[in-house]
N, C-alpha and C positions, 0 to 999 in steps of 0.2 A: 588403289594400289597399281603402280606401274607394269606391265608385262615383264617378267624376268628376262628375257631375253634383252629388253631395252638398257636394263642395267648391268650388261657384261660390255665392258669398254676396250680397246685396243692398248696396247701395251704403253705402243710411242704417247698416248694422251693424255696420262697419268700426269704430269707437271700442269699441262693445260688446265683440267679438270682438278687441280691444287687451287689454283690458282680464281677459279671460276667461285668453287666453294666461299674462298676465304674475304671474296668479294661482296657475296651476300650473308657475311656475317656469322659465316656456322664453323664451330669446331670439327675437326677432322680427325679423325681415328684411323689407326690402318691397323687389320687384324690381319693375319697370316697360316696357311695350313693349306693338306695337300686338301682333305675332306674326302677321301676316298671309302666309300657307302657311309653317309649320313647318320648320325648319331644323335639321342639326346646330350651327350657330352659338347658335339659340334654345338647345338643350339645352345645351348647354357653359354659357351664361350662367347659365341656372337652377340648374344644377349647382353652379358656382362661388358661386352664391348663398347656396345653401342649406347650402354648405360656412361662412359665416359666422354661423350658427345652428343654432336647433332646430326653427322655426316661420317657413316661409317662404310669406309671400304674396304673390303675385302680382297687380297691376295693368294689366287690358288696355284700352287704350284702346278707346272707343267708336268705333261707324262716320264718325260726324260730325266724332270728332279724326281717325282714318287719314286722311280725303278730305283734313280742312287740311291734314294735317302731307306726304303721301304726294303731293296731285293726283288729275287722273282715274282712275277705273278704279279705284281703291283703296278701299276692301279690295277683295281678290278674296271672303275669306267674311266674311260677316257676322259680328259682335261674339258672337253666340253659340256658333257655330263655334269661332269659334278661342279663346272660353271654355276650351271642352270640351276640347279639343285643350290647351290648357297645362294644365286640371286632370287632365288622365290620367296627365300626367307623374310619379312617384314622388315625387321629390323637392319638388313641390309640395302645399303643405298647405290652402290657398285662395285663390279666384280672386274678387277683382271688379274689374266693369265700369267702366269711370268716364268721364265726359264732358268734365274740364278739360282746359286744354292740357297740365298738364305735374302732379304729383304734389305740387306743395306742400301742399295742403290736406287733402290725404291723410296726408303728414307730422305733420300738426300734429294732424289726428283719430287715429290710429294709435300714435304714437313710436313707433315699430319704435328698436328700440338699431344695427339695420345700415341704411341707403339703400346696393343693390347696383345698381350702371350696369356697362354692358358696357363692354367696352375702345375702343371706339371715343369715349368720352371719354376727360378726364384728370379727375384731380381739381379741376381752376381749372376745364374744363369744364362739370361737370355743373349744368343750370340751376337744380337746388335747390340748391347748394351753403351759400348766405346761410340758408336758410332750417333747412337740416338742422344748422347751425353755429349755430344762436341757440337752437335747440333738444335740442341736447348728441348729435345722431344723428351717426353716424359714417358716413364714404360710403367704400364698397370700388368700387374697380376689378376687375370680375370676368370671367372667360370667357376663352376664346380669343383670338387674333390677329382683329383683324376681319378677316378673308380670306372671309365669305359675307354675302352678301345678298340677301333678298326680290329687290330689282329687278335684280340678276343674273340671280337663278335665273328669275327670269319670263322675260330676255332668253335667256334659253339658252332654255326650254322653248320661247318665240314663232320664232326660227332655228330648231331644230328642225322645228317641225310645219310648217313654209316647204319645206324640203330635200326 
């Protein structure tokens, strides 16, 4: 297994590394999230992701999208952190960082043949949907029940350390 750090990639190389894949032959998947403290919910997503390919990469959003998308206090770790932490993961084959609000332009640099959103959308949900549709990408509903979340697990941990 590669060192995690080897599989977190620079923004600009995202088309590059499309392009590298689809040369030798592998399916491409782009899954998407901020991942801020690690879950079995996260895993289960990735999993089911990468269950839709052979070449799964991963999208974390940047510090400056968690705060819009999340509020205060958010991230709890920094965009590099939690890099690391989804590229450790096995079933993940590379990670980058990204600043927009949501993955379209990613889409259109990339073509991955899968967009993998967790179950906590539907299919008429997910915000790329128009744009993965104009561009022949297919979007799977992947992962578990959504039954976990960052801002749960923070509210248990914060009751917790109260008691």
């Amino acid at each position: 297994m590669r060192p995690a750090e080897t599989k977190i990639v620079e923004r600009n190389q995202l088309a590059r590394l499309g392009n590298e894949l689809r040369k030798q032959g592998r399916r491409i998947v782009l899954a998407n999230g901020c991942f801020d403290i690690l879950h079995v919910g996260h895993v289960r997503y990735l999993a089911g992701a990468r269950a839709e390919g052979d070449a799964l990469i991963v999208c974390v959003n940047a510090d400056s999208g968690v705060q819009g998308l999340k509020g205060p206090g958010r991230p709890v770790l920094n965009e590099r952190a939690r890099a690391l932490l989804v590229a450790a993961l096995r079933e993940v084959d590379y990670v980058v960082i990204f600043p927009e609000p949501n993955v379209e332009v990613l889409l259109s640099e990339l073509r991955p043949e899968v967009h993998a959103k967790g179950t906590d959308y539907t299919a008429e949900s997910v915000p790329e949907r128009a744009t993965a549709e104009r561009l022949g990408i297919r979007v799977a509903i992947v992962g578990d029940p959504k039954e976990h979340s960052t801002r749960e697990l923070l509210h248990q941990v914060m009751k917790a350390s109260h008691d």
